[in-house]
C-alpha positions as CSV (number, residue, x, y, z in Angstrom):
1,X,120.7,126.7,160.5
2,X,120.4,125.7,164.6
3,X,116.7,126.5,166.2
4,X,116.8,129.4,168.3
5,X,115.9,128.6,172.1
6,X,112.6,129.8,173.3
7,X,112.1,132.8,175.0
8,X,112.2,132.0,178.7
9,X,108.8,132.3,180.3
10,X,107.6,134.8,182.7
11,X,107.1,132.0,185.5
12,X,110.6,131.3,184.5
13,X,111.7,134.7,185.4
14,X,111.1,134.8,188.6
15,X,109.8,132.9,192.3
16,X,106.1,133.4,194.0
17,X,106.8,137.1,195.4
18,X,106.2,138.5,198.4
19,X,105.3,134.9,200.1
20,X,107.4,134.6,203.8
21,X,108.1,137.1,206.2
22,X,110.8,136.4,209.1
23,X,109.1,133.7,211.1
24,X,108.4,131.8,207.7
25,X,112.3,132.3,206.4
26,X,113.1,131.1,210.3
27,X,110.6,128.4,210.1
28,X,112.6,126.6,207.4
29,X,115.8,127.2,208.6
30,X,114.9,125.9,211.8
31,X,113.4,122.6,210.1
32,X,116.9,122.5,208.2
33,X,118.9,122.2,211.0
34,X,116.3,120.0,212.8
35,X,117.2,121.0,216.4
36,X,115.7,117.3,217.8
37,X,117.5,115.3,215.9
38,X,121.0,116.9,216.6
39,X,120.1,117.2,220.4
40,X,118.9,113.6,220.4
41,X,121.4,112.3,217.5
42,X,124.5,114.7,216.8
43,X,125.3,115.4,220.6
44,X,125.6,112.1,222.0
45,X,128.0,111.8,218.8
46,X,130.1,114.4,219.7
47,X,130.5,113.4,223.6
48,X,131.1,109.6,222.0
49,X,133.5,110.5,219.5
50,X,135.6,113.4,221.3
51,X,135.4,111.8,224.9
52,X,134.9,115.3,226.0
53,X,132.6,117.1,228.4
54,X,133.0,120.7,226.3
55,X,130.2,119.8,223.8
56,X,128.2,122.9,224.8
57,X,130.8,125.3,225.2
58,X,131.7,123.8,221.7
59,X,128.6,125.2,220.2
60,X,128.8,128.4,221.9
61,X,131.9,128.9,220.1
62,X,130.9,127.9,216.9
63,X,128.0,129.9,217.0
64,X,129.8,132.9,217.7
65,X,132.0,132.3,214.6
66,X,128.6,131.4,212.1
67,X,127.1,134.8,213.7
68,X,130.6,136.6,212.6
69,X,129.8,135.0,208.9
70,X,126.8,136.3,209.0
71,X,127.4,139.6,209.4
72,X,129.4,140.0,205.9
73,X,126.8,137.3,204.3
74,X,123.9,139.0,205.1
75,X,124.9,142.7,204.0
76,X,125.7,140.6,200.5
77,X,122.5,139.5,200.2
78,X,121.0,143.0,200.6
79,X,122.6,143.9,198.1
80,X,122.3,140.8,196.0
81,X,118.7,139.1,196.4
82,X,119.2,135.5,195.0
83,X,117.9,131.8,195.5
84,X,121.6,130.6,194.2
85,X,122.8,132.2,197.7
86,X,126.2,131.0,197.4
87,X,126.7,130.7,193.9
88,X,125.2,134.2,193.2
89,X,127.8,135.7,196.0
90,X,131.3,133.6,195.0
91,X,130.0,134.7,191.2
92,X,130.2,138.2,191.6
93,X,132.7,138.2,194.9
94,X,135.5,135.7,193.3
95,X,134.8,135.0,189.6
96,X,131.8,133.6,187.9
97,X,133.9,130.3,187.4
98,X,134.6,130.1,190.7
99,X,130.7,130.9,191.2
100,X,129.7,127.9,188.7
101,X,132.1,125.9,190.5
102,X,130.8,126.8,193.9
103,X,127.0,126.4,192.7
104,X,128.4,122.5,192.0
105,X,129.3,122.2,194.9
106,X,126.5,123.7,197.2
107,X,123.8,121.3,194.9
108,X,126.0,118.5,195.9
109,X,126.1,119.1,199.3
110,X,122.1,119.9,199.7
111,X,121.1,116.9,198.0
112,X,123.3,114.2,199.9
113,X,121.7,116.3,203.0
114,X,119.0,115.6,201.8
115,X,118.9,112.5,200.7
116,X,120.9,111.0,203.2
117,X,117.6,111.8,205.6
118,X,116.0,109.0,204.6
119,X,118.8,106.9,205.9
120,X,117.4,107.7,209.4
121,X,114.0,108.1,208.4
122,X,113.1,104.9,207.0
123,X,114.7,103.2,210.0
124,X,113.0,105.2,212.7
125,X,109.6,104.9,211.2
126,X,109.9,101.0,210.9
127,X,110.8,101.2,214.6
128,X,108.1,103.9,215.4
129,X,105.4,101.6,213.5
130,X,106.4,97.9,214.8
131,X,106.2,98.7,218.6
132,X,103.3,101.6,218.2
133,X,101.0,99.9,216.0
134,X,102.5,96.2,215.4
135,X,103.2,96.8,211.4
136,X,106.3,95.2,210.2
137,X,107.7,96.3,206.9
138,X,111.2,97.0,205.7
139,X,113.0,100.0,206.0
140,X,112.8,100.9,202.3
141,X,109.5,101.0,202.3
142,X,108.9,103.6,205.1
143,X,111.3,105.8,203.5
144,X,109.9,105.9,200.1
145,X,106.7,106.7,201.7
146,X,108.3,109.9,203.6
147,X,109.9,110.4,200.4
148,X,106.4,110.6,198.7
149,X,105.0,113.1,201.0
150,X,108.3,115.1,200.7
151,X,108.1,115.0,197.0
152,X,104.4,116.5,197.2
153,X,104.8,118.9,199.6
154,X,107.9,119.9,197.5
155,X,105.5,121.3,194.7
156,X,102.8,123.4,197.0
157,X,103.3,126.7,197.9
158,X,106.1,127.9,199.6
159,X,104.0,129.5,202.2
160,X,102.2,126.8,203.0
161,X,105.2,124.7,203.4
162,X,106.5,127.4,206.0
163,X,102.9,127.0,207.3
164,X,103.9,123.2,208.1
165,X,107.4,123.3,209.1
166,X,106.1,126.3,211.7
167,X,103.9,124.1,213.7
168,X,106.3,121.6,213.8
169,X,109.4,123.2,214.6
170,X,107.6,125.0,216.8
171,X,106.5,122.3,218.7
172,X,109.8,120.5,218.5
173,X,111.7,123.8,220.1
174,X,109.0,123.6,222.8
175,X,110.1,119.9,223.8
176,X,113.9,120.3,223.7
177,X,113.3,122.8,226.3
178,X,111.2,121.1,228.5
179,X,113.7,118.1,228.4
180,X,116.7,120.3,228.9
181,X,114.6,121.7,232.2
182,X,113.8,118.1,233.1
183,X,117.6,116.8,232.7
184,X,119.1,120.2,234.4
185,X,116.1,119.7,237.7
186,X,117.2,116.0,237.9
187,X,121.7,116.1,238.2
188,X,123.7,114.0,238.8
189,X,125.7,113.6,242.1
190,X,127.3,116.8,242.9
191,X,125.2,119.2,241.5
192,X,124.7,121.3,238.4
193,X,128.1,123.0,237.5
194,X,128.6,125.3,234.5
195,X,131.8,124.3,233.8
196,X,130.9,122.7,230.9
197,X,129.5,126.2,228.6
198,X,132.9,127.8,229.5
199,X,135.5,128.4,226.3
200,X,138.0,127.3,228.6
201,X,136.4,123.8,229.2
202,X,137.8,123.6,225.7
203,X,141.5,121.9,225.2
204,X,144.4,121.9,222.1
205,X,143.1,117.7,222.4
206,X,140.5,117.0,220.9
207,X,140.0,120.3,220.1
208,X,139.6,120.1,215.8
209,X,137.3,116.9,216.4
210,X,135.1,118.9,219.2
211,X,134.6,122.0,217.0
212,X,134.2,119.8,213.5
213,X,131.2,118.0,215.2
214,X,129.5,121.2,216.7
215,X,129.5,123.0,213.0
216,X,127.6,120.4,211.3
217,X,124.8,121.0,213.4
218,X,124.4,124.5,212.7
219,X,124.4,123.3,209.0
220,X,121.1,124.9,207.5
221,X,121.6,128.3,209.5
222,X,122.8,129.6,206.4
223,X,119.3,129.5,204.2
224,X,118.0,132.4,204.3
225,X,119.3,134.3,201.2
226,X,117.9,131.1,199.6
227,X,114.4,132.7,200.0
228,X,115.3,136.1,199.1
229,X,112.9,136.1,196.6
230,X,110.4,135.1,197.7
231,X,110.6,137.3,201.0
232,X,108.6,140.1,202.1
233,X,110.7,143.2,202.6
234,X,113.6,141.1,201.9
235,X,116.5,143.5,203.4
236,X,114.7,143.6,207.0
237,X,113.5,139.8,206.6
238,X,116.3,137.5,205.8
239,X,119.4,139.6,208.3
240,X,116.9,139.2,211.1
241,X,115.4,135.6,210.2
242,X,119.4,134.7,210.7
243,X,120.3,135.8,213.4
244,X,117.4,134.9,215.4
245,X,117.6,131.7,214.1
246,X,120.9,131.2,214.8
247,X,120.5,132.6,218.7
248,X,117.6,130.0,219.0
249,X,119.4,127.1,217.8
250,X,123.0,127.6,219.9
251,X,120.8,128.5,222.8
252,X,119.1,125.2,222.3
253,X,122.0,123.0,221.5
254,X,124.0,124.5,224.2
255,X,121.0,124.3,226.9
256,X,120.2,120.4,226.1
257,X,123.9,119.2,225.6
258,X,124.8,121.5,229.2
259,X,121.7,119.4,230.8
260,X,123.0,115.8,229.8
261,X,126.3,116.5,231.0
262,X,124.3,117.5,234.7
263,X,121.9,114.8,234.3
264,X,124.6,112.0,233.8
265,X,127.6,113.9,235.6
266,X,130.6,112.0,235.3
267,X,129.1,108.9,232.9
268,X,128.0,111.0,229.8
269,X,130.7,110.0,228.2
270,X,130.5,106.5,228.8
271,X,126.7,106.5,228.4
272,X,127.1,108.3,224.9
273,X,129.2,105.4,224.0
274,X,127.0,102.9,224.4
275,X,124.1,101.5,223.5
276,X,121.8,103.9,225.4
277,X,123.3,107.1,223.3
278,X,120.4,107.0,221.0
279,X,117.9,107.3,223.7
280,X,119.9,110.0,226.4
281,X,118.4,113.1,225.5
282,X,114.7,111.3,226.1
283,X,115.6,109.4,228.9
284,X,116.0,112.2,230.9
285,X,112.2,112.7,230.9
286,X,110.4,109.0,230.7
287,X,106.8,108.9,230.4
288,X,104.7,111.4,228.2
289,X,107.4,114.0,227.3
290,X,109.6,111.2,226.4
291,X,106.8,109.7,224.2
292,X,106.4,112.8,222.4
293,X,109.7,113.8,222.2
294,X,110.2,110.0,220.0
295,X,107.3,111.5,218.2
296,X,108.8,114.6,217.2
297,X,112.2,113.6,216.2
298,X,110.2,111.6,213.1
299,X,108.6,114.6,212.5
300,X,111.9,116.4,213.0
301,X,113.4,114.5,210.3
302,X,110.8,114.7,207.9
303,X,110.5,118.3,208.4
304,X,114.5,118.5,207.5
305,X,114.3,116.3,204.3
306,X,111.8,119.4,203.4
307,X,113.3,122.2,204.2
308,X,116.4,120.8,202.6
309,X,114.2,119.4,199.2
310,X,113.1,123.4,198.9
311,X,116.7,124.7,199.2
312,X,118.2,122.6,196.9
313,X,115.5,122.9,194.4
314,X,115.6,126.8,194.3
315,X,119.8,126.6,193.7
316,X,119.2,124.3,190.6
317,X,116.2,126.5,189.2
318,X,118.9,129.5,189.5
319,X,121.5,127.9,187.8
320,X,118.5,126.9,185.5
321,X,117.1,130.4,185.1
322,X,120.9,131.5,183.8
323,X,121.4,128.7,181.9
324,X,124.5,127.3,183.5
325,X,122.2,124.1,184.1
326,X,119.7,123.6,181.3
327,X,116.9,125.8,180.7
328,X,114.1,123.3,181.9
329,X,115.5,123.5,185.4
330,X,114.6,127.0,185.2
331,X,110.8,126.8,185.1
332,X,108.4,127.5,187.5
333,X,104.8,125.9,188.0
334,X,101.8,128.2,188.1
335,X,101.8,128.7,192.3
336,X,105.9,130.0,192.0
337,X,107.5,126.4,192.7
338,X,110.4,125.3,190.6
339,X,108.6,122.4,189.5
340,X,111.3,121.0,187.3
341,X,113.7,121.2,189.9
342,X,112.2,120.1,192.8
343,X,111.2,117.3,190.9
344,X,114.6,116.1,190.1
345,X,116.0,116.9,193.9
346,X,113.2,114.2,194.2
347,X,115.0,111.5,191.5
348,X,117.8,111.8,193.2
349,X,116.1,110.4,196.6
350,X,114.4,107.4,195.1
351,X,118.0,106.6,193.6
352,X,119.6,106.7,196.9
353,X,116.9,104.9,198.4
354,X,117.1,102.2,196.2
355,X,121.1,102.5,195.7
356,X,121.2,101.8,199.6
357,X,118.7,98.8,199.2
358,X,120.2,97.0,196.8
359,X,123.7,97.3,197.7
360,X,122.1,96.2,201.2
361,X,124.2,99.3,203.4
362,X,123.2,100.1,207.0
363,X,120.8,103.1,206.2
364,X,121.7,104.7,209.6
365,X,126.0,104.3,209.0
366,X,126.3,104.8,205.2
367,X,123.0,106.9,203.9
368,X,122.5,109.2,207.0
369,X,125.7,109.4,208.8
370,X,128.3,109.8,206.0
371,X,125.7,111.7,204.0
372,X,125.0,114.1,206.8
373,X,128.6,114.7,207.2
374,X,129.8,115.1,203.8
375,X,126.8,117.7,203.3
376,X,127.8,119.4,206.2
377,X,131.3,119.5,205.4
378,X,130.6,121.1,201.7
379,X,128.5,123.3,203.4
380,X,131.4,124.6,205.8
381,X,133.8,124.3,202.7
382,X,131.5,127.3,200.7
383,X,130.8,129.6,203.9
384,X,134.4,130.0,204.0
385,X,134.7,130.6,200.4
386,X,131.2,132.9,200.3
387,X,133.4,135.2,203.5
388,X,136.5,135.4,200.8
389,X,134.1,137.0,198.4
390,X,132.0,139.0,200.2
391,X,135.7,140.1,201.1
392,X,136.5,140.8,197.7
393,X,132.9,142.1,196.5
394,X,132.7,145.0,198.8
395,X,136.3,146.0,198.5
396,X,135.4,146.5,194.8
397,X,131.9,148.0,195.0
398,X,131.7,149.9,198.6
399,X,128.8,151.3,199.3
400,X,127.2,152.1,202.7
401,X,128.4,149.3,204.9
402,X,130.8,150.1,207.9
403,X,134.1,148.7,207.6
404,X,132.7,146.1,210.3
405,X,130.6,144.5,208.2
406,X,132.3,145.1,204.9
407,X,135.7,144.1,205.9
408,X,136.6,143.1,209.5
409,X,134.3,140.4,210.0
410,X,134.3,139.0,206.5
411,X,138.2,138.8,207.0
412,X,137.7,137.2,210.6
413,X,134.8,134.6,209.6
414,X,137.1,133.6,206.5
415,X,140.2,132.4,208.5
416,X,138.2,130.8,211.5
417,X,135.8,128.7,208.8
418,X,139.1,127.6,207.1
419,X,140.9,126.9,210.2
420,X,137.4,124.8,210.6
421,X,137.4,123.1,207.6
422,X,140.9,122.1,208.1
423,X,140.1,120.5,211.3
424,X,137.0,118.8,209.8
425,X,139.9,117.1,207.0
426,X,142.2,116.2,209.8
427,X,139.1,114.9,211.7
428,X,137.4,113.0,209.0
429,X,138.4,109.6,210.0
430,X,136.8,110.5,213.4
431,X,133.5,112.5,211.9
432,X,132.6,109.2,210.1
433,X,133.5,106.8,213.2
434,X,135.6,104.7,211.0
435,X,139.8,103.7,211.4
436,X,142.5,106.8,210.1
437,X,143.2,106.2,206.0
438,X,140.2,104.5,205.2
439,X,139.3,105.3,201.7
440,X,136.1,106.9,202.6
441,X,137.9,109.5,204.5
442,X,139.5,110.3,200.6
443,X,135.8,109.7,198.6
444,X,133.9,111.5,200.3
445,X,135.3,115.0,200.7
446,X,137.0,114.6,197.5
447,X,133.4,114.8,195.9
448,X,133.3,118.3,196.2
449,X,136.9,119.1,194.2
450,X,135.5,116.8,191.8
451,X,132.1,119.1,191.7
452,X,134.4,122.4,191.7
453,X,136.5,121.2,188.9
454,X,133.3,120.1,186.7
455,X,131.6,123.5,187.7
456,X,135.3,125.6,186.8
457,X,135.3,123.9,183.4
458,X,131.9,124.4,182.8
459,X,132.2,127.8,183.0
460,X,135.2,127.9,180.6
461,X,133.6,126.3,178.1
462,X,130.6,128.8,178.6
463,X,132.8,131.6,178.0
464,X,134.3,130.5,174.8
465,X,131.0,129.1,173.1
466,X,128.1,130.7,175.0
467,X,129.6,134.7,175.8
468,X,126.0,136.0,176.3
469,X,125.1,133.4,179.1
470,X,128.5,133.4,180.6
471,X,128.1,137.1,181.0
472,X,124.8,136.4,182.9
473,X,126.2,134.0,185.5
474,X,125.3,135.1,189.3
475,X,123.1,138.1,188.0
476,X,119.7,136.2,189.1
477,X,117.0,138.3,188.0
478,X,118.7,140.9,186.8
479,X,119.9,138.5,184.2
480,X,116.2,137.5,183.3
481,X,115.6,140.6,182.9
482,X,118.2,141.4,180.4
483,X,117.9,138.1,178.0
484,X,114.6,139.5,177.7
485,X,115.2,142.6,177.1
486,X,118.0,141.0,174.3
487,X,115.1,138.7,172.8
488,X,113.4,141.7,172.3
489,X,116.3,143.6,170.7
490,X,116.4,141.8,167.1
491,X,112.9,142.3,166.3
492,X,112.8,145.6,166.9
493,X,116.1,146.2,164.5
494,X,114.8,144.2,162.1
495,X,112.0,147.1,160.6
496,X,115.4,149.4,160.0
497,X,117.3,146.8,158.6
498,X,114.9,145.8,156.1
499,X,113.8,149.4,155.1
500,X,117.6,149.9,154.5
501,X,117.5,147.2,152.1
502,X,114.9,148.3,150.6
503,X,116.2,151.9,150.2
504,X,118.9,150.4,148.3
């Protein structure tokens, strides 16, 4: 006769309640998209790569189409309050197989963000520490210690996580601005022109590589609904956590890419392709700022492999909690954490760490960069699908939403992000800086249909052999809430069963 499972837990059931408001939701979004090192890292890329001087008007664009997105993706998770954000959405938009698959794809994608931080980390600290303090150790060893403190921090509080990555982010915004001031009071010859944050500075050439590097560094804006359950007054909270956020950060990544293309005039190009690009956006302010600016973008960095550790760890405890993943990954610890989770998210790391060590890559080319982009590309790849359901979703169960928010923009955000993902295929060659038909350009991006497929069939096989948890899929608590209410359903009918027996 098979055991029965457990009943879940009540820690199980549920996240820490009632924990962030809207400046703790923006706090980790903000540290997700780690605004420092895209000014300092991602935008000298994009002027390298495209040979362009339209960066900023780039972002401008692609902020206007995330901010369309949002509009559908937000009234969805009014109505839907889940940590699975994206999974709980394409579950009850498109299908709950195409939900499964989509929840593969999204843990995929936040864990080789994540992980692929420590590419750059470990580096940068080893730099940071030689010529600060004279202490020489390898790479590897600074990034296993950034992964310890992640890993810890990882299992506190939520709220005091938000606590951290405030100060910090804060502090970051605050230098990227007084940089941006200090490149934009210093041009080049000729004088500062605007040219540059006009649509029309963009061109058909160039034009899919251009947009394709400007949407990976928004990628993060998108978190919010990931702390849904943990919000306070989660229906003001997370719509207004996004949107500010995602003003800030295009205000900021226009501003500072708009003020290197003043400061160096007509050399940014050539500067971002040399061997000064890592150091452009801080060499517009030497001394102090400039110092604290190297400072930061550690801390930046750190702050990101965070942010990104929490998100990924609250999609796998919701796939956990419904069983699609198993039910260990669905625990929480006594302070709310998923403990299980987040400590897995945190195997993973050590595995890439060493992975990269002992097959002796460049931690900066293969663990950061390709990892960055291949996150950042299956994060592009399920906003567009998350825009088809909310599509679908509200067409099905209308409620109050206007037909702007229900309909137009979900319809307009879905072709634009698939018209972007398309570019980012037909770009990928140039997003990883390596020759056209190289088999990476296939591995990489190919993950994620591998992930979808795995996640599909999954949910197949759940259907034929496990109806009551298939059922479940992308119902969050609600589905908690019912198992338990089922676990409670055959004790109860037992007293009348066995009282008809007797009778008998």
């Amino acid at each position: 006769m098979p055991r029965r499972s457990p009943a879940p837990s009540k820690v199980s059931e549920t996240l820490a309640r009632d924990r962030l408001g809207v400046t703790g939701v923006m706090f980790f979004i903000l540290a997700g998209v780690a605004p420092l090192t895209v000014t300092a890292g991602v935008v000298p890329t994009a002027y390298a790569v495209t040979g362009l001087t339209s960066v900023p008007a780039a972002f401008l664009v692609v902020a206007v189409v995330l901010a369309v997105f949002a509009v559908g993706y937000v009234a969805m998770a009014q109505r839907i309050p889940n940590a699975g954000a994206f999974y709980a959405f394409i579950s009850q938009g498109l299908s709950k197989p195409a939900g499964v698959g989509g929840a593969l794809v999204a843990v995929v994608a936040y864990n080789v963000l994540q992980v692929g931080l420590y590419g750059m980390i470990g580096p940068s600290l080893q730099s940071f520490a030689a010529d600060n303090f004279g202490l020489n150790a390898p790479w590897g060893v600074w990034a296993f210690g950034a992964w310890a403190v992640v890993t810890v921090l990882g299992l506190i509080r939520v709220d005091l996580s938000g606590h951290l990555l405030g100060v910090l982010s804060t502090i970051e915004l605050l230098v990227i601005i007084a940089l941006t001031v200090r490149g934009l009071a210093h041009p080049a010859a000729g004088g500062i022109s605007a040219a540059a944050l006009s649509p029309t500075s963009l061109h058909f050439a160039g034009l899919g590589a251009v947009l394709a590097v400007a949407v990976l560094g928004f990628t993060g804006f998108e978190q919010a609904p990931v702390f849904s359950e943990e919000a306070r007054d989660a229906k003001r909270t997370i719509p207004l956590a996004t949107f500010v956020s995602l003003a800030v950060i295009a205000v900021v990544y226009a501003g500072a890419s708009w003020a290197l293309d003043v400061h160096y005039g007509n050399q940014v190009v050539a500067t971002a392709q040399g061997p000064a690009s890592p150091t452009m956006l801080f060499a517009m302010a030497p001394g102090l700022l400039a110092s604290t600016a190297r400072t930061l973008f550690l801390t930046s960095l750190i702050a990101a492999a965070l942010a990104f550790h929490n998100a990924v760890g609250r999609y796998m405890w919701a796939l956990g909690r419904e069983r699609v993943l198993p039910a260990i990954m669905g625990t929480t610890g006594s302070n709310g954490v998923p403990k299980a989770a987040s400590g897995v998210q945190s195997l993973f790391g050590a595995v890439a760490i060493g992975l990269t060590l002992g097959l002796h890559w460049d931690p900066v080319a293969k663990l950061f960069f390709w990892g960055g982009t291949t996150g950042g590309f299956g994060i592009l790849l399920l906003l567009a699908a998350t825009s088809a359901a909310v599509v679908k979703y509200f067409a099905r169960t209308p409620g109050d939403e206007t037909v702007w928010r229900r309909l137009i923009a979900p319809v307009a955000s879905t072709v634009l992000l698939t018209v972007m993902a398309w570019l980012c295929v037909d770009h990928y060659d140039v997003l990883l800086n390596v020759p056209p038909g190289s088999l990476a350009t296939r591995v990489l991006p190919g993950l994620f249909a591998v992930a979808a497929v795995i996640g599909i069939g999954w949910a197949l096989v759940l259907r034929r052999r496990q109806p009551d948890a298939y059922e479940m899929i992308g119902l969050g608590g609600a589905a908690a809430l019912a198992r338990t209410a089922a676990s409670s359903t055959p004790s109860a009918a037992a007293k009348p069963a066995r009282a008809g027996r007797a009778a008998r």
